[in-house]
C-alpha positions in Angstrom: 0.0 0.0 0.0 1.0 3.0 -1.1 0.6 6.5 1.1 0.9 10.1 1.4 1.8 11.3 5.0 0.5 15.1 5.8 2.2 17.1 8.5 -0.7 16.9 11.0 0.0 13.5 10.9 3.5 13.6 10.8 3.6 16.0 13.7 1.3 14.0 16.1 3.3 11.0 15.6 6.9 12.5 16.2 5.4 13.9 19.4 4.3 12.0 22.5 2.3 14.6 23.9 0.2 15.4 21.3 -3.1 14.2 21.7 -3.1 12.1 18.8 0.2 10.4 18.6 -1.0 7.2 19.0 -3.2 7.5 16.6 -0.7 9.1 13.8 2.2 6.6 15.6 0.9 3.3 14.0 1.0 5.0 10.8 4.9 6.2 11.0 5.9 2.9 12.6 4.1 0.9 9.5 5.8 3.3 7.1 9.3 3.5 8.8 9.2 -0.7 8.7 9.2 -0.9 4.8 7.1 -3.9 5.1 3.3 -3.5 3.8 3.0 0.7 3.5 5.4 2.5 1.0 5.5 6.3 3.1 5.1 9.7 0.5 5.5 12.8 2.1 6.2 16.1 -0.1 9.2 18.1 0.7 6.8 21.2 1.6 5.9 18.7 4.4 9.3 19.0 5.9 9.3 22.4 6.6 5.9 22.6 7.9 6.7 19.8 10.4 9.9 21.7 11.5 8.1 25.3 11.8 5.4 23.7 13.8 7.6 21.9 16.0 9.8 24.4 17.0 6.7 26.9 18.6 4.8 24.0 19.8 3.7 24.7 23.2 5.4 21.3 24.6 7.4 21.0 27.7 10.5 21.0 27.7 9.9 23.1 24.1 11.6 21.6 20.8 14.2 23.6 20.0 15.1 24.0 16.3 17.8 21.7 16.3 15.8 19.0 18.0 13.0 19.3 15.1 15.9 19.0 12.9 16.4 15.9 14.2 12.7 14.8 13.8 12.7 16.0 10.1 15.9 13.8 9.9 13.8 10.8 10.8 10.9 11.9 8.6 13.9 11.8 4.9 15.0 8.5 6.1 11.7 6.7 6.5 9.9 8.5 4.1 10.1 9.0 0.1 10.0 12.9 -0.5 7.7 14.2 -3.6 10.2 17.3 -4.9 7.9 20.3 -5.5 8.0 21.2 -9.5 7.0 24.0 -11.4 4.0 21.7 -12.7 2.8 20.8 -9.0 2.7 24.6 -8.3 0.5 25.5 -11.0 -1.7 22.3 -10.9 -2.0 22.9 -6.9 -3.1 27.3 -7.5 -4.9 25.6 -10.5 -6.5 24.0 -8.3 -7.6 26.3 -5.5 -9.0 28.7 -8.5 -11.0 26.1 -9.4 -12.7 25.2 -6.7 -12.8 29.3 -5.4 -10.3 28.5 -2.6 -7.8 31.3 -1.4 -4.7 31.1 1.2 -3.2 29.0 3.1 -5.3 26.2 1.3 -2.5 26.2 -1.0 -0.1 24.2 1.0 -2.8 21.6 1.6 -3.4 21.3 -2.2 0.2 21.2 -3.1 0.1 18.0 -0.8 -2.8 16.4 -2.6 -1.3 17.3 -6.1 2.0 16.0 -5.2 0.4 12.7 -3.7 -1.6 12.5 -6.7 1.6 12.7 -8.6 3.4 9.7 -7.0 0.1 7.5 -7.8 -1.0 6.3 -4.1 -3.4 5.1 -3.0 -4.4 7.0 0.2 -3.3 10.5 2.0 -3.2 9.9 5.5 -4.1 13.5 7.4 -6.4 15.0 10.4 -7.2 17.5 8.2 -9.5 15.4 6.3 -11.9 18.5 5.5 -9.5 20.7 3.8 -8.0 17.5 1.8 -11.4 16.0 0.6 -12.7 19.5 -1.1 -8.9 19.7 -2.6 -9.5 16.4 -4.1 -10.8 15.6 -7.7 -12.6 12.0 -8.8 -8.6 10.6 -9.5 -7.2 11.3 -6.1 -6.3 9.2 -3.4 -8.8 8.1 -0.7 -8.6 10.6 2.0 -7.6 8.6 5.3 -8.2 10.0 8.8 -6.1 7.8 11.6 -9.0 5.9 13.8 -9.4 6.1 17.6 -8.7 3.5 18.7 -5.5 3.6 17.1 -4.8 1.1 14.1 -3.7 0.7 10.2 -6.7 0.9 8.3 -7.7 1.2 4.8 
């Protein structure tokens, strides 16, 4: 099985406090065992994860080198969708389309570039954002369950 990661989920499961970690944690340890789920995330993902991590209101906080660190864990588990020219345009493209303005142009160029790579689900919390992003071709739109598990 083939999946795109989002930050939300990549976030919650690189931190133990976060109330969802367990939930986003199955997902990571699936992906970062190579076994049954092939792991997606787009390079844009990387920096999100870092700029979130280093203001999280954690204690002790994260400093930036210590969300280096996580991002480090994120490129070796992970194959990274580079960001092209094309995936720009299709992802404002996109938001034009469906009369969408913003920030909801980082969550599209996370659909487009998962839609790019061909899998078959995008794993995220932000499931509202990503399904009226998504087109008839994209990939499922996956929310982590409660209780925790690898679902499809």
């Amino acid at each position: 099985m083939r999946v795109s990661v989002d930050s939300s989920v990549l976030i919650a499961g690189l931190v133990l406090a976060h109330p969802d970690h367990a939930r986003a944690a199955v997902w990571l340890r699936a992906v970062s065992e190579k076994t049954a789920v092939q792991g997606f995330a787009s390079v844009h993902a990387l920096a999100e994860v870092w700029a979130v991590l280093t203001v999280l209101k954690v204690t002790p906080r994260i400093s930036p080198e210590a969300a280096r660190r996580a991002v480090s864990k994120i490129e070796a588990a992970f194959e990274l969708v580079a960001l092209t020219p094309d995936i720009y345009a299709t992802a404002i493209d996109r938001c034009v389309q469906k009369n969408l303005s913003s920030g909801t142009v980082y969550d599209a160029l996370h659909v487009v570039s998962a839609e790019k790579v061909g899998v078959d689900a995008i794993i995220t919390f932000n499931d509202r954002d990503f399904t009226r992003l998504s087109e008839a071709q994209s990939p499922r739109i996956v929310v982590p369950p409660d209780p925790p598990a690898l679902t499809l």
